[in-house]
C-alpha positions in Angstrom: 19.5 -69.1 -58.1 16.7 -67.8 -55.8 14.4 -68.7 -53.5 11.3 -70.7 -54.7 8.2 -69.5 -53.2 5.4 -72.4 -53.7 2.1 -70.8 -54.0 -0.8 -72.7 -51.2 -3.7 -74.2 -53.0 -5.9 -72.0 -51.3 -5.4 -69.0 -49.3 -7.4 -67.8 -46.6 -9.1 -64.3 -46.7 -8.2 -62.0 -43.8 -11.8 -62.4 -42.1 -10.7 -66.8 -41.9 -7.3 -65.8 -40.8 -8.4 -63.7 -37.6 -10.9 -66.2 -36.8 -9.0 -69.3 -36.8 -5.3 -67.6 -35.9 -6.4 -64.8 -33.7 -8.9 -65.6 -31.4 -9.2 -68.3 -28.8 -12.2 -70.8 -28.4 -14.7 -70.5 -26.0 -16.2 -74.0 -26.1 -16.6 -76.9 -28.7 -19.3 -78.7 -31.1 -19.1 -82.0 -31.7 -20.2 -82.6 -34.7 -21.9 -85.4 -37.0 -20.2 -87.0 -40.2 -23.3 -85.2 -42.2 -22.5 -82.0 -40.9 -18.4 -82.7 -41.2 -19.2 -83.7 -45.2 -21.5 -80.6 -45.4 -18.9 -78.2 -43.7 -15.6 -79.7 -45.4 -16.7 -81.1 -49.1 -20.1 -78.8 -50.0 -18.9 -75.2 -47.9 -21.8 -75.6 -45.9 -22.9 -73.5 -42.7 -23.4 -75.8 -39.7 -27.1 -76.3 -38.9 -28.4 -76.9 -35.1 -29.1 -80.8 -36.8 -25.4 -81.8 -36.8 -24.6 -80.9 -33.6 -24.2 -83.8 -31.1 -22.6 -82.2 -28.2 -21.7 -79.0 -27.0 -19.0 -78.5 -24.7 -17.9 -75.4 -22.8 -19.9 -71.8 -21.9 -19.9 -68.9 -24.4 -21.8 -66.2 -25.8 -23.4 -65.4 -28.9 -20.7 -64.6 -30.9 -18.0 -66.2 -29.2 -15.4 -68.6 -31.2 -16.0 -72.2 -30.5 -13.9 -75.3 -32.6 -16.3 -77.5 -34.5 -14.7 -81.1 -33.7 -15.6 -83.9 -36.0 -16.5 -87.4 -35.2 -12.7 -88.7 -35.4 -12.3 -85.8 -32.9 -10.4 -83.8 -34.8 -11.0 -80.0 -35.3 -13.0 -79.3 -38.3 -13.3 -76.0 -38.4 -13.4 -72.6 -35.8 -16.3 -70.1 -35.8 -18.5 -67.5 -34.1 -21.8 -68.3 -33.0 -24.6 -68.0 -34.1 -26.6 -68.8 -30.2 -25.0 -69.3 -26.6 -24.2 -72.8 -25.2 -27.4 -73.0 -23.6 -29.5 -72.2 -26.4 -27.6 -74.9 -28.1 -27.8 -77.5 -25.6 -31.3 -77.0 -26.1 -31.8 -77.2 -29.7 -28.3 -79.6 -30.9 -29.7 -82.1 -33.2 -33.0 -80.6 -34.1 -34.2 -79.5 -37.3 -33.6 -75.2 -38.2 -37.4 -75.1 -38.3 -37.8 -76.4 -34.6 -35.9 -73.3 -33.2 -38.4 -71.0 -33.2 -41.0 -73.8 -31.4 -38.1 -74.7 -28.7 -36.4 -71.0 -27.9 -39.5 -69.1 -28.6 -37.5 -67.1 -30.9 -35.3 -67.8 -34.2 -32.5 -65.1 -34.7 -31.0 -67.2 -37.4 -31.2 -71.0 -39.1 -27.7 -71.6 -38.9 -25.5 -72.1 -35.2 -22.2 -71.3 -37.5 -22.7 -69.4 -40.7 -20.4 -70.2 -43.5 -19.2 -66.4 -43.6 -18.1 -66.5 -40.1 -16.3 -70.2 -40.0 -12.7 -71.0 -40.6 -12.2 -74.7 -41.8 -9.2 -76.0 -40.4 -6.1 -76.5 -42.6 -5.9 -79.9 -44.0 -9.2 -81.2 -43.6 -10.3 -79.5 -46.5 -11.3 -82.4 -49.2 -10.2 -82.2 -52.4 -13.0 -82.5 -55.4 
């Protein structure tokens, strides 16, 4: 007799934890099915291309949740520009950054490192 402790097919590190657990959202990106596929099935930062709508004010750095085209969440993660930097450049290629901000701090709006894809949208390979 005991008590059965069944382990989760994957854990999330502390850094994914705090991020989607700990902090509150500041706005959302909707997001196209290439970017959800990207994201979810390949562990893919999400690119300024993806993005279809961007909803809400924040600041670089800010938690936003990354909504998919079913409208559920996808995923929660800091950004990488402010909402309007990204109303700007949603949908555009990484290389056009540079051409429509004048500057390019980075290619990605969410990197990889700093996302935390939502429990159970995760696809299984």
């Amino acid at each position: 007799m005991g008590t059965l402790f069944i382990p989760m097919a994957e854990c999330l590190s502390s850094r994914e934890y705090w991020i989607a657990f700990t902090l509150r959202s500041r706005g959302k990106l909707f997001i196209d099915d290439g970017a959800r596929k990207a994201i979810l099935e390949n562990g893919k930062s999400l690119l300024p291309s993806g993005i279809e709508r961007v909803e809400g004010e924040f600041a670089v750095g800010d938690p936003v949740l990354v909504i998919g085209s079913d409208g559920k969440a996808v995923a929660k993660g800091l950004v990488n520009y402010n909402a309007q930097e990204l109303h700007k450049i949603q949908g555009l290629k990484s290389s056009k950054i540079e051409q429509v901000l004048g500057y390019k701090h980075y290619d990605e709006v969410i990197h990889r490192d700093n996302m935390a894809v939502q429990k159970g949208q995760k696809t299984r390979g």
